[in-house]
DOPABA-463944 format. One record per residue (C-alpha): residue in three letters; residue number from 1; x, y, z. Coordinates in nm, 4 decimals. Layout:
N
+------+-----+----------+----------+----------+
| code | pos |     east |    north |       up |
+------+-----+----------+----------+----------+
|  ala | NUM |        X |        Y |        Z |
...
+------+-----+----------+----------+----------+
END
This chain:
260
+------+-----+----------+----------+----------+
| code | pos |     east |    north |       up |
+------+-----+----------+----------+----------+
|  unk |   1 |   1.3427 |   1.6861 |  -0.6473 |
|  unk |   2 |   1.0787 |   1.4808 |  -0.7183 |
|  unk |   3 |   0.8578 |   1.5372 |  -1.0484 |
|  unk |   4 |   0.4753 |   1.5495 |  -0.9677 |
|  unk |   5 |   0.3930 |   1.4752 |  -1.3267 |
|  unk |   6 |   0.2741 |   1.1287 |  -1.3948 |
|  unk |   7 |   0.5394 |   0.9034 |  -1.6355 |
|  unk |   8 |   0.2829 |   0.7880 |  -1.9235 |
|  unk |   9 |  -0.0577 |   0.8878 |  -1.9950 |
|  unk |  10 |  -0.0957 |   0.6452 |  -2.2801 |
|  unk |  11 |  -0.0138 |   0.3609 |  -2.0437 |
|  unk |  12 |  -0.3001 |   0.4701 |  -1.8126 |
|  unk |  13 |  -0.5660 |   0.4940 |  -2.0977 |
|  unk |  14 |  -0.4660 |   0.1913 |  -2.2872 |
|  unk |  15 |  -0.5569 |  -0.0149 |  -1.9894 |
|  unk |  16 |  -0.8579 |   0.1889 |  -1.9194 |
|  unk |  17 |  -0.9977 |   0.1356 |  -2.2269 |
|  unk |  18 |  -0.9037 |  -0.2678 |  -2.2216 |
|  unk |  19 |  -0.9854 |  -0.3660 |  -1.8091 |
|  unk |  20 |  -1.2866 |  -0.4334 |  -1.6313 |
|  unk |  21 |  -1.1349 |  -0.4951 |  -1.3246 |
|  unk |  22 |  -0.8849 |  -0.2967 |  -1.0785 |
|  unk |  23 |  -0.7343 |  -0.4988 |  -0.7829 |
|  unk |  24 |  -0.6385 |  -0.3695 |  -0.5091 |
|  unk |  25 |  -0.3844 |  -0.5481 |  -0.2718 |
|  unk |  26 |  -0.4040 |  -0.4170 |   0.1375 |
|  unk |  27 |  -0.2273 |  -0.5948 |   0.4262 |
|  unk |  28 |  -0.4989 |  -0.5011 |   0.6811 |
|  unk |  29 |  -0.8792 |  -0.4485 |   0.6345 |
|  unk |  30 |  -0.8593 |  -0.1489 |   0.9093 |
|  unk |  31 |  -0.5863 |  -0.0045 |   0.6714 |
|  unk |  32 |  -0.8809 |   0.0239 |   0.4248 |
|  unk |  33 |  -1.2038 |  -0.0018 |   0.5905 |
|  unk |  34 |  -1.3727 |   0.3371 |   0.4990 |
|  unk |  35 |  -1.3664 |   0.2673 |   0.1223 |
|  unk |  36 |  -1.4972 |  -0.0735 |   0.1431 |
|  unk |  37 |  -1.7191 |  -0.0823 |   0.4150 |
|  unk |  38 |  -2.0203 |  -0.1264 |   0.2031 |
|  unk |  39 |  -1.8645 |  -0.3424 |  -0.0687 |
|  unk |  40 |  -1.9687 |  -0.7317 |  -0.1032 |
|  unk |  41 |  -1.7477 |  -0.9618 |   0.0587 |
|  unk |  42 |  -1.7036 |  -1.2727 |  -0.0894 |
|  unk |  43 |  -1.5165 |  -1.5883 |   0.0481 |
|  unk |  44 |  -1.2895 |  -1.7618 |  -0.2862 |
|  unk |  45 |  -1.0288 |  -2.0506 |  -0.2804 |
|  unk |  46 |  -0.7052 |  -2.0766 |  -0.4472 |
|  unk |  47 |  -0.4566 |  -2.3142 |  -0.4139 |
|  unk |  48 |  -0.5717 |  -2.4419 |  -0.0921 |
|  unk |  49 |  -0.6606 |  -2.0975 |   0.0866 |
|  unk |  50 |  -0.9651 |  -1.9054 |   0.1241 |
|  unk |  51 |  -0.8992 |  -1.5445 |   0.0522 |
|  unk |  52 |  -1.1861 |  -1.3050 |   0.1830 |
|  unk |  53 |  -1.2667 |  -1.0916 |  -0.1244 |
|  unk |  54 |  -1.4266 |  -0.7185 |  -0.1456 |
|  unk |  55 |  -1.5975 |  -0.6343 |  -0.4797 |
|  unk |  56 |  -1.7582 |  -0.3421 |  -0.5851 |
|  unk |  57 |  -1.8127 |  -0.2840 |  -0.9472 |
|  unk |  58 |  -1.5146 |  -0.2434 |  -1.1263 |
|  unk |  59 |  -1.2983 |  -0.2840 |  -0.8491 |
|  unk |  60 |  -1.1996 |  -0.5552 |  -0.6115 |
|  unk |  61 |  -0.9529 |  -0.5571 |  -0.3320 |
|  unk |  62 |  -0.7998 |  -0.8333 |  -0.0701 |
|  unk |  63 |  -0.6355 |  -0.7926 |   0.2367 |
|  unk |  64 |  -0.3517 |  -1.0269 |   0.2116 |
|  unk |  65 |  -0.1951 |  -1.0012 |   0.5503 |
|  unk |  66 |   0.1361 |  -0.8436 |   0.6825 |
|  unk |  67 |   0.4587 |  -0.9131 |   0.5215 |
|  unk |  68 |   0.6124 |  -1.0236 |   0.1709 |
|  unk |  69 |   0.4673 |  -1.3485 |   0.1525 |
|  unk |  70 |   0.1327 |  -1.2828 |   0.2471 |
|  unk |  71 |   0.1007 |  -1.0026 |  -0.0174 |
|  unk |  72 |   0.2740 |  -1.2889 |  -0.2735 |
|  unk |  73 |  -0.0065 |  -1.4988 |  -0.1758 |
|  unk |  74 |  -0.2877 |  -1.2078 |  -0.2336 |
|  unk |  75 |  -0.1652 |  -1.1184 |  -0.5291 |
|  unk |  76 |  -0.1679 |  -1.4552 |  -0.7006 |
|  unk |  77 |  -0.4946 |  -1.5237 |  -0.5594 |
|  unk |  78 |  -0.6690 |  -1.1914 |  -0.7061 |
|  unk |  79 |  -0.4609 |  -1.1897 |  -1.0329 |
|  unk |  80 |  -0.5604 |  -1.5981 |  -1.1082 |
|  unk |  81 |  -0.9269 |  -1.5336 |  -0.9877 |
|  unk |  82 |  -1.0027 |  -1.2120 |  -1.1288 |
|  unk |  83 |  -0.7918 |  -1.1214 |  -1.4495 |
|  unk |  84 |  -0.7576 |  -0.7783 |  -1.3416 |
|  unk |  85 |  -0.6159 |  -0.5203 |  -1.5870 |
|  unk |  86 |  -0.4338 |  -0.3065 |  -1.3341 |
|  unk |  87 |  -0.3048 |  -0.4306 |  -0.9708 |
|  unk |  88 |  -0.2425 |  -0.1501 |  -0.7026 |
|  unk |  89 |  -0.0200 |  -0.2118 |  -0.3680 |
|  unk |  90 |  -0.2467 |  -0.0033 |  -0.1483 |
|  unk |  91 |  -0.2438 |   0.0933 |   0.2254 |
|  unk |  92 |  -0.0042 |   0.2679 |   0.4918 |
|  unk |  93 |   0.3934 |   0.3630 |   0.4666 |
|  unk |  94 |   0.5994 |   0.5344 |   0.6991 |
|  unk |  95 |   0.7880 |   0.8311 |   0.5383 |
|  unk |  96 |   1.1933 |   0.8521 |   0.5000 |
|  unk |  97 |   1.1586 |   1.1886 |   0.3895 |
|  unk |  98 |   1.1168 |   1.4181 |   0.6607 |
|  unk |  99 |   0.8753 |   1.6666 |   0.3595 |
|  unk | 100 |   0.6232 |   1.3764 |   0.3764 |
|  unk | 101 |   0.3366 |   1.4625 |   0.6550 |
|  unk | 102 |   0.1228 |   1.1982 |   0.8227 |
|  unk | 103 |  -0.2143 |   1.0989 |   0.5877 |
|  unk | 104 |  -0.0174 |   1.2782 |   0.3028 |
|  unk | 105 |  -0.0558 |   1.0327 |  -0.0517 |
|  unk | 106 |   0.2449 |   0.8869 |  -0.1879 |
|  unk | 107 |   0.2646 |   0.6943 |  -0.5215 |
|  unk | 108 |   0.6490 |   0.6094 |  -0.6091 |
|  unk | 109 |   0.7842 |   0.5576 |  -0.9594 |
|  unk | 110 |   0.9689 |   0.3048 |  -0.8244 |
|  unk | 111 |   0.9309 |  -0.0169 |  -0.5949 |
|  unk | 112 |   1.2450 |  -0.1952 |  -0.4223 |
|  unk | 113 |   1.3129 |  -0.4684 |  -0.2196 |
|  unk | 114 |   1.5112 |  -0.4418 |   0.0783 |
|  unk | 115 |   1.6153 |  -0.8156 |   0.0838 |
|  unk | 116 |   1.7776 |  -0.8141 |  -0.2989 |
|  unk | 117 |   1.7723 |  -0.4295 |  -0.3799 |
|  unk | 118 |   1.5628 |  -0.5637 |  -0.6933 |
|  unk | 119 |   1.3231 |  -0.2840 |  -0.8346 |
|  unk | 120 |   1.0167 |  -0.2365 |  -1.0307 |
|  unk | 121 |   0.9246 |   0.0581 |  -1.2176 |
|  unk | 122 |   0.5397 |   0.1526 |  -1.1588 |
|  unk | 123 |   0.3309 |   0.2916 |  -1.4249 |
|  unk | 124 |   0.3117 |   0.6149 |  -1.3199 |
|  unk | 125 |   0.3938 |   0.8515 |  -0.9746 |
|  unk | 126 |   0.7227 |   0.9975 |  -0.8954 |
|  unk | 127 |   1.0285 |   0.8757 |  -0.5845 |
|  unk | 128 |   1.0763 |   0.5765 |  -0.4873 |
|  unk | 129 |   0.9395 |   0.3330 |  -0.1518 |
|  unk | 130 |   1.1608 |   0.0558 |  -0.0702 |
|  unk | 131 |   0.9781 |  -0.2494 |   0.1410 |
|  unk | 132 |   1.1579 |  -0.4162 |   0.4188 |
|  unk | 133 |   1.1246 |  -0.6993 |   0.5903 |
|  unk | 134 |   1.0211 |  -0.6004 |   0.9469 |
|  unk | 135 |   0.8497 |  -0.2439 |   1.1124 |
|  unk | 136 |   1.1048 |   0.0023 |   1.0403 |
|  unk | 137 |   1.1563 |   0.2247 |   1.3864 |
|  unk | 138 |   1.3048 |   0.6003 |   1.3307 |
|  unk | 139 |   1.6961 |   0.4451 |   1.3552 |
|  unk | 140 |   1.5850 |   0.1750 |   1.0573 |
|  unk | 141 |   1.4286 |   0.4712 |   0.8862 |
|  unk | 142 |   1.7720 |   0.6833 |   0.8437 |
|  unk | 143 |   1.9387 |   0.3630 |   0.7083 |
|  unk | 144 |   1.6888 |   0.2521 |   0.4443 |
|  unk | 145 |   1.7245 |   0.6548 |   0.3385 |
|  unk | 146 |   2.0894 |   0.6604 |   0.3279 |
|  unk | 147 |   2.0946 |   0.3245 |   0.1185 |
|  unk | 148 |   1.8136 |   0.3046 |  -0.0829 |
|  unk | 149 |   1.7410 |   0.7191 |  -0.1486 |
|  unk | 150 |   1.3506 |   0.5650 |  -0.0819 |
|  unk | 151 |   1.0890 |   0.7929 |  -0.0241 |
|  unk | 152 |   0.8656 |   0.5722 |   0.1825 |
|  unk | 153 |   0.8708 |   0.2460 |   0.3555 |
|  unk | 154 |   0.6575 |  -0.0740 |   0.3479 |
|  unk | 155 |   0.6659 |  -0.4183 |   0.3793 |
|  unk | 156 |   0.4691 |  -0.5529 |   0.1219 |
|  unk | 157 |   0.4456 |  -0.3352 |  -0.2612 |
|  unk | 158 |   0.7890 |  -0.5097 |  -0.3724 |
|  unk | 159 |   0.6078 |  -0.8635 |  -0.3335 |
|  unk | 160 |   0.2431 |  -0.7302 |  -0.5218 |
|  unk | 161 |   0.4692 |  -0.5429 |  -0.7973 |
|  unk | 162 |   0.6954 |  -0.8883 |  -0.8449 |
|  unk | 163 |   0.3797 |  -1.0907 |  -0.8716 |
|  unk | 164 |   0.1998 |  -0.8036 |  -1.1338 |
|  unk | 165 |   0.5085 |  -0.7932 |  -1.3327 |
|  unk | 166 |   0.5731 |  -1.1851 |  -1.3225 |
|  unk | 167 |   0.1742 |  -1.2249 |  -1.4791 |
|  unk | 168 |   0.2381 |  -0.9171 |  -1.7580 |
|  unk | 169 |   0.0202 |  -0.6728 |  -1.5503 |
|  unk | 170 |   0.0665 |  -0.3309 |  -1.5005 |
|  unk | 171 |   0.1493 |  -0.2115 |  -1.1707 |
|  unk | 172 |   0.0891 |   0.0902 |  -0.8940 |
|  unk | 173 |   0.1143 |   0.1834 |  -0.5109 |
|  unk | 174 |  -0.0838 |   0.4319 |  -0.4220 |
|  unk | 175 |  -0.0049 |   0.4848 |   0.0043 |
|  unk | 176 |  -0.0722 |   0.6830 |   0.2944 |
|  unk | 177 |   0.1611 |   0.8040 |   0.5459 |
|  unk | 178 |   0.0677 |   0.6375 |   0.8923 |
|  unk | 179 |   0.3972 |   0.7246 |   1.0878 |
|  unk | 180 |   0.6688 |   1.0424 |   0.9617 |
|  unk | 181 |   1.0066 |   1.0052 |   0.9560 |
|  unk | 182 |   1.1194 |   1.0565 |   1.3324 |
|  unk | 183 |   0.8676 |   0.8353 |   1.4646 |
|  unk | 184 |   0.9536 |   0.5949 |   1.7217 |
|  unk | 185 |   0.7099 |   0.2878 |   1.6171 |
|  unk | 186 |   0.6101 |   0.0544 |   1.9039 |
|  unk | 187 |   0.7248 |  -0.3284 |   1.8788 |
|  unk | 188 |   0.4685 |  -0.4503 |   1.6252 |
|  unk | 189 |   0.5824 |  -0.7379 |   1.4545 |
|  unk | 190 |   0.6089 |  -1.0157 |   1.7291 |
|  unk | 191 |   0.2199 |  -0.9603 |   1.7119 |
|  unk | 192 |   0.1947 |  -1.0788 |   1.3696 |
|  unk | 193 |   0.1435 |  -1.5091 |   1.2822 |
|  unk | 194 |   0.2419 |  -1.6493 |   1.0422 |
|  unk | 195 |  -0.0617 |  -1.5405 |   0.7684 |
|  unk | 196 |   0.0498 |  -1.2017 |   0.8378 |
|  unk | 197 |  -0.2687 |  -1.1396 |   1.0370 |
|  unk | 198 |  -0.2020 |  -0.8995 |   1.3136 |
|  unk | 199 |  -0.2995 |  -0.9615 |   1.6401 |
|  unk | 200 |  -0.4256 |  -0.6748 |   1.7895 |
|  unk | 201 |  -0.5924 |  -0.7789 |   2.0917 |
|  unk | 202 |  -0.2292 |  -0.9238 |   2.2174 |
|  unk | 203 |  -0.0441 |  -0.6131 |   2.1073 |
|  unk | 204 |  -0.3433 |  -0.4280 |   2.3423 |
|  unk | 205 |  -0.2477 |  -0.6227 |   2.6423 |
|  unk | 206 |   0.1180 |  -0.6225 |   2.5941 |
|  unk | 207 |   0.1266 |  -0.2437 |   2.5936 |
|  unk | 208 |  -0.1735 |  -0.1957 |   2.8570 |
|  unk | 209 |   0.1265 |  -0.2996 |   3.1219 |
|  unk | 210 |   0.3743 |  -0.0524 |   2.9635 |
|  unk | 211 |   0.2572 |   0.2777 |   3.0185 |
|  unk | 212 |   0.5589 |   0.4054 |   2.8685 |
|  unk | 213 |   0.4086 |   0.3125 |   2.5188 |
|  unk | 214 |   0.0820 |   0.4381 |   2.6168 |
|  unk | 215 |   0.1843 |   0.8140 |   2.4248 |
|  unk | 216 |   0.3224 |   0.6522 |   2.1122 |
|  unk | 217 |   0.0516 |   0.3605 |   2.0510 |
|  unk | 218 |  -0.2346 |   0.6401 |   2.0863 |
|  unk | 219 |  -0.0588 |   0.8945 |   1.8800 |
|  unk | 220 |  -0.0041 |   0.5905 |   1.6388 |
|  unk | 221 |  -0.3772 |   0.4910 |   1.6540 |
|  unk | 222 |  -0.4691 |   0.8608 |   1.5306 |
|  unk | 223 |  -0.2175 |   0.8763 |   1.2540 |
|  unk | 224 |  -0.3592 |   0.5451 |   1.1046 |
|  unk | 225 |  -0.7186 |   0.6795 |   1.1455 |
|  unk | 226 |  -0.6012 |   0.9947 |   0.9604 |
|  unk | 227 |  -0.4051 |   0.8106 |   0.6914 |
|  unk | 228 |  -0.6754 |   0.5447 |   0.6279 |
|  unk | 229 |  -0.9523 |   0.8545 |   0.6008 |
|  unk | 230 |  -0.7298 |   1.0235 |   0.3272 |
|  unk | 231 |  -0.6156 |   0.7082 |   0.1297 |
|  unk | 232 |  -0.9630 |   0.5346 |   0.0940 |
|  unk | 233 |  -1.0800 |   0.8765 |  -0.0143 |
|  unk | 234 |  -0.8046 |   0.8361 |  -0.3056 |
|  unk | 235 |  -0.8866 |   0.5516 |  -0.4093 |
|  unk | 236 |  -1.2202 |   0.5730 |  -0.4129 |
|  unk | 237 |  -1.1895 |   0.9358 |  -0.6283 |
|  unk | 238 |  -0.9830 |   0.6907 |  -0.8392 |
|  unk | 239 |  -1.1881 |   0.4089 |  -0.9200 |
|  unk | 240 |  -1.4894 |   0.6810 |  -0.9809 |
|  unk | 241 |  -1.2515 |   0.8639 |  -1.2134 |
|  unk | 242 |  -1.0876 |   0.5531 |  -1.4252 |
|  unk | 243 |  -1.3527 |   0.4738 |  -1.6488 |
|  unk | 244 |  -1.4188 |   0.8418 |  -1.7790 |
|  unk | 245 |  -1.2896 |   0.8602 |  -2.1494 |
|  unk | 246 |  -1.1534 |   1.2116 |  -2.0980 |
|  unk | 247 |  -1.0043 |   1.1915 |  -1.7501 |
|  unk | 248 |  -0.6016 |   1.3209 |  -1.7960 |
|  unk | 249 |  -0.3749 |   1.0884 |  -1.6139 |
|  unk | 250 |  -0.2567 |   1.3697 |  -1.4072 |
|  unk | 251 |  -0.5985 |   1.3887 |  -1.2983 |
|  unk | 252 |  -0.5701 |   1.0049 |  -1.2493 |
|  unk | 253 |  -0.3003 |   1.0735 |  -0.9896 |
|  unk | 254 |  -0.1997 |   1.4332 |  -0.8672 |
|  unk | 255 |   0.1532 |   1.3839 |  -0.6895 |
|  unk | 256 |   0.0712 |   1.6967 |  -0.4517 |
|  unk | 257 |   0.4089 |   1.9088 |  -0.3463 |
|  unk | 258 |   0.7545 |   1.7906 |  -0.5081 |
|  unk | 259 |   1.0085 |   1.6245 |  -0.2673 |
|  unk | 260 |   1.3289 |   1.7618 |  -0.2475 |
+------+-----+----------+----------+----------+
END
């Protein structure tokens, strides 16, 4: 069963009291698009690549792209640029645990990596989310499970948690639940280039003349919209609620219902 009570407290206030900034990591702005919406967006170069930026306050998030090395790349980029005190891996997962409902919030304890079975331990949440290298269908789902006893599944919070704990700073996921466990996800990666940028008006007229994924990409489409509603809501709560020198860090981050 998983334990709903946050790991450290102290950890959480220390860097409260010490940051200025919180940076958030997303693979896709429509993964996040309710919470910064009205945020500045600013253009910023590192190492040869403009990065498109979203500030507001405290807070600043980048949507790196799809895939490991895109959120290597946007993690680098916002931890040289903006010396942040805490880096989240933010944005959707599918759930390996049948208990875990579409738009529900999941923050693991624990980060692995599919490729090396490397981990990272977060800061504070509870289970575990293992990223893999590709869209994992319901079939891929029951394997990474059965090997990894994950949680959750992504493709990028291994990468962001190697590059916070490779620059000393602490590290969180805090995700929503786009697609359940039993979910048959359409063929999505073939529509992603090489900057992990997703390209959605291809994927709309590959499956526009395969009416058998008509059912699947709409019910998809709504999931998303539901997850993204419920996680920017989150996050925003958050950001509102980490500078308040009496705010508990279970109030930081409620876990909701325990897993079994």
């Amino acid at each position: 069963m998983l334990n709903s009570r946050p790991r450290s407290g102290r950890v959480l206030q220390g860097w409260m009291a010490n940051t200025a900034k919180i940076a958030m990591v997303a693979a896709l702005e429509r993964e996040v698009h309710p919470l910064i919406k009205h945020w500045r967006r600013v253009e910023r170069e590192y190492e040869g690549r403009r990065f498109k930026f979203f500030e507001n306050g405290d807070a600043v998030l980048i949507c790196g792209g799809v895939g490991a090395e895109a959120a290597r790349r946007a993690t680098e980029a916002v931890i040289a640029l903006y010396q942040p005190g805490l880096v989240q891996s933010v944005g959707f997962a599918g759930g390996l645990d049948p208990a875990l409902k579409v738009a529900e919030i999941f923050s693991p304890s624990r980060v692995m990596d599919s490729t090396d079975g490397s981990s990272v331990e977060t800061m504070t949440g509870s289970g575990a989310l293992v990223s893999a290298v590709a869209t994992a269908g319901a079939e891929q789902k029951r394997k990474l499970a059965k090997s990894y006893r994950a949680h959750a599944v992504d493709m990028e919070a291994a990468a962001v948690a190697r590059g916070a704990q490779a620059r000393n700073v602490p590290f969180m996921a805090v995700k929503a639940i786009s697609d359940e466990s039993n979910f048959a996800m359409p063929p999505m990666d073939r529509f992603v280039d090489r900057d992990g940028q997703f390209r959605s008006g291809r994927f709309v007229v590959f499956a526009l003349f395969r009416p058998w994924l008509w059912r699947r990409v709409i019910q998809l489409a709504g999931n998303s919209a539901k997850a993204s509603k419920t996680l920017c809501a989150e996050l925003d709560r958050y950001i509102n609620s980490a500078k308040k020198p009496d705010i508990s860090a279970t109030e930081l981050h409620p876990m909701g219902k325990a897993l079994n």
